[in-house]
C-alpha positions as CSV (number, residue, x, y, z in Angstrom):
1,X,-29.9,-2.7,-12.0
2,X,-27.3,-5.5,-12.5
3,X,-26.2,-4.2,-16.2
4,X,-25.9,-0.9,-14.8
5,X,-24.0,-1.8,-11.6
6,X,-21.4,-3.7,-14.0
7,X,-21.6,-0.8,-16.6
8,X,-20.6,1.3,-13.7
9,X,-17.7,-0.8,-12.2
10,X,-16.8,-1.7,-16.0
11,X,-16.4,2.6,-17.0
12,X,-14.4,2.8,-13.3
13,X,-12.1,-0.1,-14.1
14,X,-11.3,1.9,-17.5
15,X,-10.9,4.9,-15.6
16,X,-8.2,3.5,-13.1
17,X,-6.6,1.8,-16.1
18,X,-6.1,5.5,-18.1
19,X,-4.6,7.3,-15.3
20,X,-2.6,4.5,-14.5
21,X,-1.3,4.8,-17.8
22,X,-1.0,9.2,-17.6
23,X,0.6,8.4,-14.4
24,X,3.7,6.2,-15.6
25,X,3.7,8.2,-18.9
26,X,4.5,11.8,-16.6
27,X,6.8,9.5,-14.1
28,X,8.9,8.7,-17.4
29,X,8.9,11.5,-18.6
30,X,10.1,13.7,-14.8
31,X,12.7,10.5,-13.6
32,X,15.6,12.1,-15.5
33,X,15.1,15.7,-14.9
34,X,15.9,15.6,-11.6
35,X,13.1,17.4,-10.1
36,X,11.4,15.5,-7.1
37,X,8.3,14.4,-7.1
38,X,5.5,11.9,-6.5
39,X,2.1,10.2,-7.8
40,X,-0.7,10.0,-6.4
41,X,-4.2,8.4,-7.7
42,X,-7.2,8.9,-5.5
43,X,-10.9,8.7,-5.8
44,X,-13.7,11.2,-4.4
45,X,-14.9,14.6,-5.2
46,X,-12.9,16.4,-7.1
47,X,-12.8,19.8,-5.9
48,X,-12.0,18.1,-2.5
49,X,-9.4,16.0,-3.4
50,X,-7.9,19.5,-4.8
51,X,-8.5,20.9,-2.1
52,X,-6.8,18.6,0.4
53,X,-3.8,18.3,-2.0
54,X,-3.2,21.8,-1.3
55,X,-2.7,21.6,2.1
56,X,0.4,19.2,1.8
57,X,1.9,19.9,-1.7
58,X,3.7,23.3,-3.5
59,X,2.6,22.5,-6.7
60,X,0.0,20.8,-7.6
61,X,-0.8,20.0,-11.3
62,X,-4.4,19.3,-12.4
63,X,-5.9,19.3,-16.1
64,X,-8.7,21.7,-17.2
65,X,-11.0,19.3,-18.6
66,X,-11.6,16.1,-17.0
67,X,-11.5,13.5,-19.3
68,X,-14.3,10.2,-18.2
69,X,-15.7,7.2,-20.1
70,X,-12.2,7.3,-22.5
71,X,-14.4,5.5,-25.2
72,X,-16.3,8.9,-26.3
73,X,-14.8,11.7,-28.1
């Protein structure tokens, strides 16, 4: 259970890491254009993250297939 606990927390830490990384790639990318916007990382379900997003934002932007544990092809 220990190995897999610290597998677990090591694939999440990875995971942060990347969309960190996605995240200040598309902020570089959008800061000259001109067009508003803002960045937002959260954790949970997915479909209700999306979901709750909605709500609050016009446009929303979400890839079609999710990309976890970065190490695999």
């Amino acid at each position: 259970m220990y190995y897999a606990e610290k597998l677990r927390e090591n694939l999440t830490q990875e995971t942060r890491d990347k969309a960190r990384a996605l995240i200040s790639q598309f902020e570089s990318h959008v800061s000259g254009t001109g067009v508003r916007h803002i960045e937002v990382m959260e954790e949970g379900v997915p479909f209700e993250r999306i979901l709750e997003d909605m709500k609050y934002h016009d446009l929303l932007l979400v890839g079609c297939d999710p990309h976890f544990f970065y190490g695999h092809p």
